[in-house]
N, C-alpha and C positions, 0 to 999 in steps of 0.2 A: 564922345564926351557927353551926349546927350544923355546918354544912359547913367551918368554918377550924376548927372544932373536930378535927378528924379528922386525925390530923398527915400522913397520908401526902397529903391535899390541899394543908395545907399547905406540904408539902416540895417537892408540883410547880409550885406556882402560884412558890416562890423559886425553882424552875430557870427558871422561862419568863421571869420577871423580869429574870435573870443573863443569858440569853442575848440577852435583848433588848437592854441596855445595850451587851455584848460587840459583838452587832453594828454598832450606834450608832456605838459607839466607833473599831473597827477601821474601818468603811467609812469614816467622816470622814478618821481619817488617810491612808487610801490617796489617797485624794481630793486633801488637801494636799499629800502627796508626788509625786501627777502634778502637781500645779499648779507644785510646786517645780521640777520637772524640767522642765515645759514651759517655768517663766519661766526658767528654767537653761540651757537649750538656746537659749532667744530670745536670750539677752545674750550666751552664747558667740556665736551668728552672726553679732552685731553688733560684733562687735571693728573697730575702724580702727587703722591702722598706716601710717609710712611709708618708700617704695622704696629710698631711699638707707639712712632711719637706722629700719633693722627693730625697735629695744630701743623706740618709742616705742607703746604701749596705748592707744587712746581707743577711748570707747563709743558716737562717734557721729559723723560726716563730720565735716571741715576741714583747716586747713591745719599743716602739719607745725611745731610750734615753734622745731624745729631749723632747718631753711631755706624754709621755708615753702612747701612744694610740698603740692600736694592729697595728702590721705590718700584710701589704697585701702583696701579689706575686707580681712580676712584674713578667708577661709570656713574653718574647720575641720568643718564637717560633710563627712559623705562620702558619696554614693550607693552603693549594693550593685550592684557589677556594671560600676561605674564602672574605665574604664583606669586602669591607678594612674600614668601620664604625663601626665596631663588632670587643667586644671588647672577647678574648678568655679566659678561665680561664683551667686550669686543675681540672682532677675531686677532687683530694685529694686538691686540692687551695678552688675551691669553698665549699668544705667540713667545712677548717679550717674557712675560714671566715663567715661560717653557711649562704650560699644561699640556699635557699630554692625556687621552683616556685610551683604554682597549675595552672590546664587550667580553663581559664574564660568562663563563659556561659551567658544564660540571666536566668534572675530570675524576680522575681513579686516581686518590690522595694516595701519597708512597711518601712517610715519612724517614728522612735520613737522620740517626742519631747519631753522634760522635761520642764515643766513649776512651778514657785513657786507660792504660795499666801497665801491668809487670809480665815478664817471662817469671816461672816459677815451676819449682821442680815437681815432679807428681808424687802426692801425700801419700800414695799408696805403693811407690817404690821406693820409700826411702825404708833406710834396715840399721839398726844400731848391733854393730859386735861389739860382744859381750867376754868377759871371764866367765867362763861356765864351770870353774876352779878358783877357790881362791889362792892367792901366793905372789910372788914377787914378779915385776915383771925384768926378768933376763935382756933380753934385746928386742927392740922394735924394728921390723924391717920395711913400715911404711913409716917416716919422718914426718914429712907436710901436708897441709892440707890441698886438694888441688889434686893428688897424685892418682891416677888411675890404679884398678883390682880388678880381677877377676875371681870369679867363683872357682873356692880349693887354693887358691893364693894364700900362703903364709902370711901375716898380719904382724905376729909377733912371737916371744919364747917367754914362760911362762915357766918358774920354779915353785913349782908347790908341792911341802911335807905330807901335804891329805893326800897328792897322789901317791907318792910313795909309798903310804902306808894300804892303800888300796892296791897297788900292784902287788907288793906281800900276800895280803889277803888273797886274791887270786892265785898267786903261785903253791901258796899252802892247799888252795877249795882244789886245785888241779890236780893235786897226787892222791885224793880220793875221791875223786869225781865221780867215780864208777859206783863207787860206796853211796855219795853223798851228795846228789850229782844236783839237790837243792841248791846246797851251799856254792855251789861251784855257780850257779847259772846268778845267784845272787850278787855276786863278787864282780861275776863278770856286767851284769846290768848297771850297777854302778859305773864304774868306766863307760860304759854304753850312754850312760844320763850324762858324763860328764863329756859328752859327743866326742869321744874317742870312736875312731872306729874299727869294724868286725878286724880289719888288717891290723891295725897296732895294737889289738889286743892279744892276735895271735901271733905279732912278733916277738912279741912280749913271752909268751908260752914257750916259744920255741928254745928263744934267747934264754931264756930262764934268769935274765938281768933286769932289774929294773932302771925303768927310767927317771932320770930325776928332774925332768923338764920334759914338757909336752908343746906343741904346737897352738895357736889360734889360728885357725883357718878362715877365711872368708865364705860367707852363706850367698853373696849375690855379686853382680858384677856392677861397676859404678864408679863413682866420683867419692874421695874423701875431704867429706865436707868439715868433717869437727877431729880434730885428735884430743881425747880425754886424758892420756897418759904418759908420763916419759920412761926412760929406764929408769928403773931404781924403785920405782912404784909399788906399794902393795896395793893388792886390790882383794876386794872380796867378791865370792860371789855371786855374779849379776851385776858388778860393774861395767858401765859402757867404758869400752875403748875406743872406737872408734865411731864417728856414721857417717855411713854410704850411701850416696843418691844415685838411683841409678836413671839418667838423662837421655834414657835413649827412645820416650815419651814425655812430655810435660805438658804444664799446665799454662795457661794464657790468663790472669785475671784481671778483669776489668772494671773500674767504678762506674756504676748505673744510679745517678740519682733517684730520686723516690717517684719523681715525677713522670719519667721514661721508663719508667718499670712496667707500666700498661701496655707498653710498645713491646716490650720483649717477652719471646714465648723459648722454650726449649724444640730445638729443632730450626733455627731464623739460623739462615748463612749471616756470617761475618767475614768479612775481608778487612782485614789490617796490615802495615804498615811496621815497624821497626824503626827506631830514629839510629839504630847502631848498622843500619843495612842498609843504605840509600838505595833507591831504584828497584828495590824487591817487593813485591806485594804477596800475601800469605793468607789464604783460605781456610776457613774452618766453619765449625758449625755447635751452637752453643748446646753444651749439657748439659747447664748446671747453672740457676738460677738460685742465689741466698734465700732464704724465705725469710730472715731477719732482716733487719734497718739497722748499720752501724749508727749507737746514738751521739755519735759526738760528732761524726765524717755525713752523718743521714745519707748513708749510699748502700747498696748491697753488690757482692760480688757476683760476675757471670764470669763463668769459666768458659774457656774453649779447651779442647787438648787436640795435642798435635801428636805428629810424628816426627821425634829427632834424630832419627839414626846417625844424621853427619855431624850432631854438634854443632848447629850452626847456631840456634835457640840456647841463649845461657842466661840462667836465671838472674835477676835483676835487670834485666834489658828493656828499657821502654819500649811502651805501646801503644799505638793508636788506632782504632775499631771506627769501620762501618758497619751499620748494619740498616737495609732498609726495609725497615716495615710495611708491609700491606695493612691498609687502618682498616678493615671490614665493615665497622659500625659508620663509617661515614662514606660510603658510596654513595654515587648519583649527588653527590653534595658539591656546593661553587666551592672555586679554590681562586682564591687573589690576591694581587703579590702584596709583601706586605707593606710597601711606599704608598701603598693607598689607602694604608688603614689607618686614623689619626686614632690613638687610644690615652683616653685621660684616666687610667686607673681603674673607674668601674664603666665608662662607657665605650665603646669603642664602635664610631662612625665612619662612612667616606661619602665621596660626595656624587650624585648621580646625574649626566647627563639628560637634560629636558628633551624630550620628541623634538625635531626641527633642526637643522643645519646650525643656528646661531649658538655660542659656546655657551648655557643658562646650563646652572647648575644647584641641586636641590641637597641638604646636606640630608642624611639617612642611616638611623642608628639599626647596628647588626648584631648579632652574636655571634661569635668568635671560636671555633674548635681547634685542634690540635694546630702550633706552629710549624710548616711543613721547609724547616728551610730558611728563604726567599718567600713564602708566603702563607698564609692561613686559609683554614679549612672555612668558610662560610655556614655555621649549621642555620640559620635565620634573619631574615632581612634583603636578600638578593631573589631576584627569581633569572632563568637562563634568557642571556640575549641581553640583559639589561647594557650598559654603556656607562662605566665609574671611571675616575680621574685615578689614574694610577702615579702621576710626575706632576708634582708644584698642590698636591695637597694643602697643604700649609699653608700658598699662597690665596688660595682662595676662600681657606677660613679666614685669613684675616681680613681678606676684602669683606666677608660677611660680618667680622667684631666690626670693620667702622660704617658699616651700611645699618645698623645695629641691631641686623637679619639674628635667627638661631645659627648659633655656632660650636665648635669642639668645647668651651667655655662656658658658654651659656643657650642651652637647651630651648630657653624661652624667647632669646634676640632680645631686642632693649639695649639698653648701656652695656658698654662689654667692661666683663672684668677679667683678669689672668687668673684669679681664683675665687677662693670663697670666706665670705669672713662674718665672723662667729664673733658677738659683743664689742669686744674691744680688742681682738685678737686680729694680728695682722693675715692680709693674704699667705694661702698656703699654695704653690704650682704643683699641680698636681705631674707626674710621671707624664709623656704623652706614650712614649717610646724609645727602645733603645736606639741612640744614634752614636754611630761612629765619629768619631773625634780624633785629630793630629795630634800625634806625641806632645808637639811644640803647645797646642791647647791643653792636654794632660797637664803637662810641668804648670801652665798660668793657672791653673784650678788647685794644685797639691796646696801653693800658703794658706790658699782660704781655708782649703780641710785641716791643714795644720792647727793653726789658729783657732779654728771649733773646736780640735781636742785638747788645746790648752784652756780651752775655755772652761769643756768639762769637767776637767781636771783640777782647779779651781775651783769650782762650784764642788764637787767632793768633799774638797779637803776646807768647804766654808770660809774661803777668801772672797770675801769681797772687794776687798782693793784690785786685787790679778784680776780681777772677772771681770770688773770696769775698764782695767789697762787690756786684758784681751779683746772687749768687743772692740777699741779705738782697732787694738791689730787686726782684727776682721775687716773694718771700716777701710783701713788701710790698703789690705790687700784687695779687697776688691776693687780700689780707685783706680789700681796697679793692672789689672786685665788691659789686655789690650783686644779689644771687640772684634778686631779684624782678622784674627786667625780664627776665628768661628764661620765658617760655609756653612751656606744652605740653610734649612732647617738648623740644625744648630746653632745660629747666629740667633733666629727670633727666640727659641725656647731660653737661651745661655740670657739674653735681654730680660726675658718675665723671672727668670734666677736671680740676675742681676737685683731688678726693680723689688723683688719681695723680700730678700737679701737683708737689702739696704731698709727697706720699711723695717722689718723688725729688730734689728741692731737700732734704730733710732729710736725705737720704743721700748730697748730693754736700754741706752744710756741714760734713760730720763730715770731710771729706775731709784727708790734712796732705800734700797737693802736688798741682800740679796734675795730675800723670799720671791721678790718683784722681778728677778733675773729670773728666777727660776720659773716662776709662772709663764713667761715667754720663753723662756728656752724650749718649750715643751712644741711653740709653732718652727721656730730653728730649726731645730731636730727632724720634724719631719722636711723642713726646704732642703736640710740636705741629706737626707735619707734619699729623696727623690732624684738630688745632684747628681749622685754617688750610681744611683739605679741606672739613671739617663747615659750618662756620660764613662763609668766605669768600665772596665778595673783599670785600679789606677797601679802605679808602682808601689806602694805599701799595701800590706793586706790590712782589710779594716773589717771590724768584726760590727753587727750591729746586736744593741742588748736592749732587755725592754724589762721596764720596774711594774707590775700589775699593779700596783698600791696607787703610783703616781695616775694626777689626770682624775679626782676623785673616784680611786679605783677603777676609771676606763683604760689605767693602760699607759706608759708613756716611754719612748726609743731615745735611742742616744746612741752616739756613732764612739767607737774606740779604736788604736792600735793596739790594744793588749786585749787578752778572754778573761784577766783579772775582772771581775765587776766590783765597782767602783762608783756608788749611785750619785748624781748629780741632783736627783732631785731632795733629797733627803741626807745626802752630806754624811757628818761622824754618826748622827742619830739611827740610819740607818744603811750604813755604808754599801754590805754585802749583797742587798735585796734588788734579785733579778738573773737576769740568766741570758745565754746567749739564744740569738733568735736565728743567724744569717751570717755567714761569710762571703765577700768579696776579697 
C-alpha cells in the first residue's frame, strides 16, 4: 500500500491505464471501419442494372421490372493500370451473364454454299417429230403425254395427196430408168427428203402400188413430253407432232445468287439432296456456270448433269446443293465464329480479352471477309493467339453503353445512344446482325409490318386521315408485343426497335399534313428495313422499293407486299417512280 501511496506511482500507473483503454478503443474502431469499407465496397460491386432501362439499381441478378430482360452488373470498381476503354467485369459477373471467350487462330476457310433448284431435262436431248409431209393425220399410235418411244417406233399414219403423186412420179421415172436414169434418181430423192426410206421406196417399185398413207417414225428414244396433234389434223410440212425427251441424262439447275458466284468455279464437286428422295444424297460436279444475271430473280444458273439411266431423276423435282469452296484468296487468314462478331451495318467489332487472368475486355473494330457458315473470315484487325468473347457479346457492349466506355453504338464512349440522329430526325437502329427468332416472335412482329404497309399505302393514295389512323395502329400494335418471347440478344436489339419505333410515330402524330408524315416516314422506313433484315423472313414475302428522287434526291426505301411501285413519298404526283431493290 505504500507504493499507491506515492503519488508520482500513482500518476503513472493512470497513464498506463489511459493509454491502454485509448488503444482498446482506437484499434476497435479502425477495425469496424475496415469492415465497413470492406462491406462497402462488397455491395457497391454488387450493384445490378438493366441495358436498355440504366435508372433501374438492384443488389442482386434478375430480371429487369421494366421489360424484363436479364439484369447485368454494373462494376464500378476499377483496376490501377487498367485501359480506361476496358470495360471490367468480375469473374462470378462474367459467369452469370455466360461470357465465354476462345483464342482465334488461322485456319483454311472452306466456305459451304447452299444452293436450290430443279431436276430438268437435258436441252440437248430433247428432239421435236415432225411431218416431213404435208396431209391429214390418219391415226396416232402415241395418245399421251408421259408415254414412252423408241427409236423406228411408229408415232403416227399420215395421208398425204403429195405422196401420191410422187410415188407416180417414181413409178413412171422406173420404166425408163435405164433411158433416163436422172429422172428416175430425182423422183426417187424426193421420197428420200421426205425420209422414207431405201426399203419403202423399193417396196414401192416392186409392188408397183402406191401408197396412200405413209408412216411417222421416231428419230430418238425418250419421253413424250408435248403432243401437238390429234386425229383428223392437217398438218403441213414441218409441223411439230410430237416432243421427245430423252431422260436417260439430265440437267440439275441451281440458283447462284450474284453474291456466291465468286465462290463458284466449273469443275467444284457438288453434293445434293432430293426433297422427293429422302435419305439419298447425289454427287456431281458443276459444268456450266450462266455468265448472265437473271434481272428480275439476280441469280444465274449452274448446272450439274447427271446420269439417269433408271429414271430415278424426273424433271421438276427439287433440289438442294452443297458445294464447299476452297476460298484461296484468304489463306493464313483468322476465322471467328460469328456470335462474336457484333455488326452495325458499316462497322463490325468484337471484344478482346486484356493480358491477365481477370475478365477486362477491350472492344476492337475488324474487317470482315467471306461469311463461312457459323463464322467469318478475319481479313483485318485480329492477329493469332489473341483471346475474343465469342458468347454474351452483347452483354458486355452494353456494360460498356452504361459505363459510357466506346461501344458497338458509339465509337467514341460518352453518353450512349441506340442510334444516330440527324436535325430533327428521329433515331435510326441500325442492323446489328441476323438473329434467329421464334415463330411465336415472328407472328408478334407481322401487325407491326402490316400496319407500316397500310401506312404506305395511304400515303400513295394522299390520305391523310388513314395515315394518322394507321400510325395510332402502329402505336397499337407495338403496345401489344409481348417482350418476353424475345431471348437472348434478340430481347435487347427487339427493345432499341421498340424504343426508336415508338420515337418516330410520336413525331410523325404531331404531324398537321401529310408532307410532314412523309418527311418522317423516310426514318420509318429504314427502322423497319433493318426490322425486316434483323429478324426475317417472315411468313409474307415483302419486297423492298426505293424512289431515287425522294430524300432531296439521296434516295428513300419503303417496305411492300406487292412489286406494284406505289410511291409513298410523292403520292398521285408521282406515283410509279422507283423500282425494286430486294426480296424477302
Amino acid at each position: 500500500m505504500q507504493i499507491f501511496s506515492n503519488q508520482y506511482i500513482r500518476y503513472g500507473i493512470f497513464v498506463v491505464i489511459g493509454l491502454f483503454f485509448g488503444w482498446l478503443f482506437f484499434h476497435s474502431l479502425s477495425t469496424v471501419e475496415g469492415e465497413e469499407n470492406h462491406s462497402s465496397a462488397e455491395s457497391k460491386a454488387e450493384i445490378w442494372t438493366c441495358s436498355m432501362h440504366p435508372q433501374i439499381r438492384m443488389d442482386k441478378s434478375g430480371k429487369c421490372p421494366i421489360c424484363g430482360m436479364d439484369l447485368i452488373p454494373l462494376s464500378q470498381n476499377t483496376s490501377e493500370g487498367m485501359d480506361p476503354d476496358a470495360i471490367r467485369f468480375t469473374k462470378e459477373a462474367a459467369q452469370l451473364a455466360n461470357v465465354m471467350t476462345s483464342v482465334v487462330s488461322k485456319q483454311k476457310p472452306i466456305k459451304e454454299i447452299r444452293l436450290y433448284g430443279k431436276v430438268q431435262a437435258d436441252e440437248r436431248l430433247l428432239q421435236s417429230q415432225v411431218a416431213y409431209i404435208p396431209g391429214r393425220i390418219e391415226k396416232l399410235y402415241i395418245n399421251f403425254t408421259g408415254e414412252s418411244v423408241q427409236k423406228g417406233q411408229t408415232l403416227a399414219l399420215i395421208y398425204s395427196p403429195d405422196l401420191i403423186t410422187a410415188q407416180q412420179e417414181l413409178l413412171e421415172a422406173a420404166k425408163t430408168k435405164q433411158s433416163f436414169p436422172e429422172i428416175y434418181e430425182a423422183a426417187k430423192e424426193k421420197l428420200l427428203q421426205w425420209k422414207l426410206t431405201n426399203q419403202q421406196i423399193a417396196a414401192i417399185e416392186n409392188s408397183k402400188k402406191v401408197k396412200t398413207n405413209i408412216d411417222v417414225v421416231s428419230t430418238s428414244n425418250g419421253i413424250v413430253t408435248a403432243r401437238r396433234v390429234n386425229n383428223g389434223d392437217y398438218v403441213s410440212q414441218g409441223s411439230v407432232l410430237f416432243e421427245v425427251s430423252d431422260l436417260s441424262r439430265i440437267w440439275v439447275m441451281f440458283d447462284a445468287y450474284e453474291s456466291d458466284l465468286q465462290f463458284l468455279k466449273n469443275g467444284n464437286k457438288m453434293e445434293f439432296t432430293i426433297q422427293a428422295i429422302p435419305g439419298s444424297t447425289f454427287n456431281g460436279i458443276i459444268s456450266f456456270i450462266d455468265p448472265v444475271i437473271d434481272p428480275v430473280n439476280r441469280v444465274a444458273k449452274v448446272r450439274v448433269e447427271m446420269s439417269n439411266q433408271n429414271q430415278q431423276l424426273k424433271p421438276e423435282m427439287f433440289a438442294t446443293g452443297f458445294v464447299k469452296a476452297n476460298l484461296d484468296q484468304y489463306q493464313n487468314k483468322m476465322v471467328v465464329p460469328k456470335t462474336a462478331v457484333l455488326w452495325t451495318g458499316k462497322r463490325s467489332i468484337v471484344y478482346v480479352k486484356q493480358a491477365g487472368d481477370d475478365p477486362i475486355f477491350k472492344i476492337r473494330e475488324i474487317e470482315l471477309g467471306p461469311m463461312l457458315g457459323n463464322s467469318y473470315v478475319v481479313i483485318k484487325g485480329l492477329t493469332d493467339g489473341e483471346e475474343i468473347v465469342t458468347q454474351g457479346a452483347f452483354s458486355v457492349d452494353a456494360a460498356a453503353q452504361l459505363e459510357g466506355k466506346p461501344s458497338m453504338m458509339n465509337s467514341e464512349g460518352g453518353t450512349t445512344s441506340t442510334g444516330h440522329q440527324q436535325g430533327n430526325e428521329t433515331p435510326v437502329v441500325k442492323s446489328i446482325q441476323k438473329i434467329t427468332i421464334s415463330e411465336n416472335a415472328k407472328k408478334a412482329l407481322e401487325p407491326i409490318i402490316n400496319e407500316y404497309v397500310s401506312l404506305q399505302s395511304a400515303l400513295a393514295s394522299d390520305d391523310f386521315s388513314t395515315s394518322k389512323k394507321q400510325l395510332k395502329n402502329i402505336k397499337t400494335a407495338l403496345s401489344k408485343v409481348n417482350m418476353s418471347i424475345f431471348k437472348g440478344d434478340a430481347h435487347n436489339v427487339w427493345m432499341q426497335f421498340e424504343e426508336q419505333l415508338s420515337k418516330s410515330i410520336k413525331v410523325m402524330e404531331s404531324a398537321k399534313d401529310i408532307e410532314n408524315i412523309r418527311k418522317h416516314f423516310l426514318n420509318l422506313s429504314v427502322n423497319y428495313v433493318s426490322l425486316v433484315e434483323t429478324f426475317g423472313p417472315f411468313s409474307k414475302k415483302i419486297y423492298l422499293l426505293n424512289c431515287p428522287m425522294a430524300n432531296n434526291n439521296k434516295g428513300g426505301d419503303w417496305l411492300s407486299f406487292s412489286k406494284e411501285v406505289k410511291n409513298p413519298y410523292y403520292g398521285k404526283s408521282m406515283l410509279t417512280c422507283g423500282s425494286i431493290k430486294k426480296e424477302y
